[in-house]
C-alpha positions, 0 to 999 in steps of 0.5 A: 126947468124954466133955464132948460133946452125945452123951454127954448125950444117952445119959446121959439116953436111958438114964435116961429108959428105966429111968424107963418099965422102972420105970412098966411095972413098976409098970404091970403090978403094977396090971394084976395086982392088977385081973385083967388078964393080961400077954397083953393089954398093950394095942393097942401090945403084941406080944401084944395080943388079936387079933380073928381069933384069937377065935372068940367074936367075934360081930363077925364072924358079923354082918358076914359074914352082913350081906355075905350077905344083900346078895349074896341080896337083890341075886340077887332083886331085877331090874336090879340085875347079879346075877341071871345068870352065874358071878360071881352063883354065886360071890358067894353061895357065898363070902359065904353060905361065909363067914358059915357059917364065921363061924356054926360057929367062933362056935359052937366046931365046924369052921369049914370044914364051916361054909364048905361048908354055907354056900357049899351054900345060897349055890348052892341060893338061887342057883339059886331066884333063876334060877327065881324 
């Protein structure tokens, strides 16, 4: 079996991977020499730089406190569908909740004292817009 299609296949399988261990090699040689860390091996890698993890993504604060400002905006404006009822409360909580969490991890202190703070003025605006 040693003549057979299968054998060919492996032989060139395995040249094939020392071929790409030596690119990654050299790879990470370059990414070295410019100041990249083996951490953030690229979109592909196992340990490529994870968005959630990073508290100093902006990315985040913007998006969460876009959300908010629908829900708010939605709570004073007529005929839109949330100016009663609990799915109103907890729609300005959560978004308001979120966007004080994504605010204070931004800023490096608690994310759920963020997440109360935020979800208190999601109810406070919630309960002016009733007023209002």
């Amino acid at each position: 079996m040693s003549n057979s299609a299968s054998s060919a296949f492996a032989h060139n399988a395995r040249i094939d991977r020392k071929k790409k261990e030596v690119a990654d090699t050299s790879n990470l040689e370059e990414r070295a020499s410019l100041g990249h860390s083996e951490d953030s091996s690229g979109p592909k890698g196992s340990n490529a730089n994870n968005a959630f993890a990073d508290k100093k993504n902006i990315m985040w604060v913007l998006l969460s406190g876009g959300m908010a400002m629908t829900f708010i905006i939605m709570l004073f404006l007529p005929n839109t569908g949330m100016g009663d009822g609990m799915i109103a409360t907890y729609s300005s909580m959560l978004w308001c909740g979120f966007f004080g969490a994504a605010l204070w991890r931004y800023r490096g202190t608690n994310g759920w004292t963020g997440f109360a703070f935020g979800s208190v003025v999601g109810f406070v605006l919630q309960v002016v817009s009733q007023i209002i």
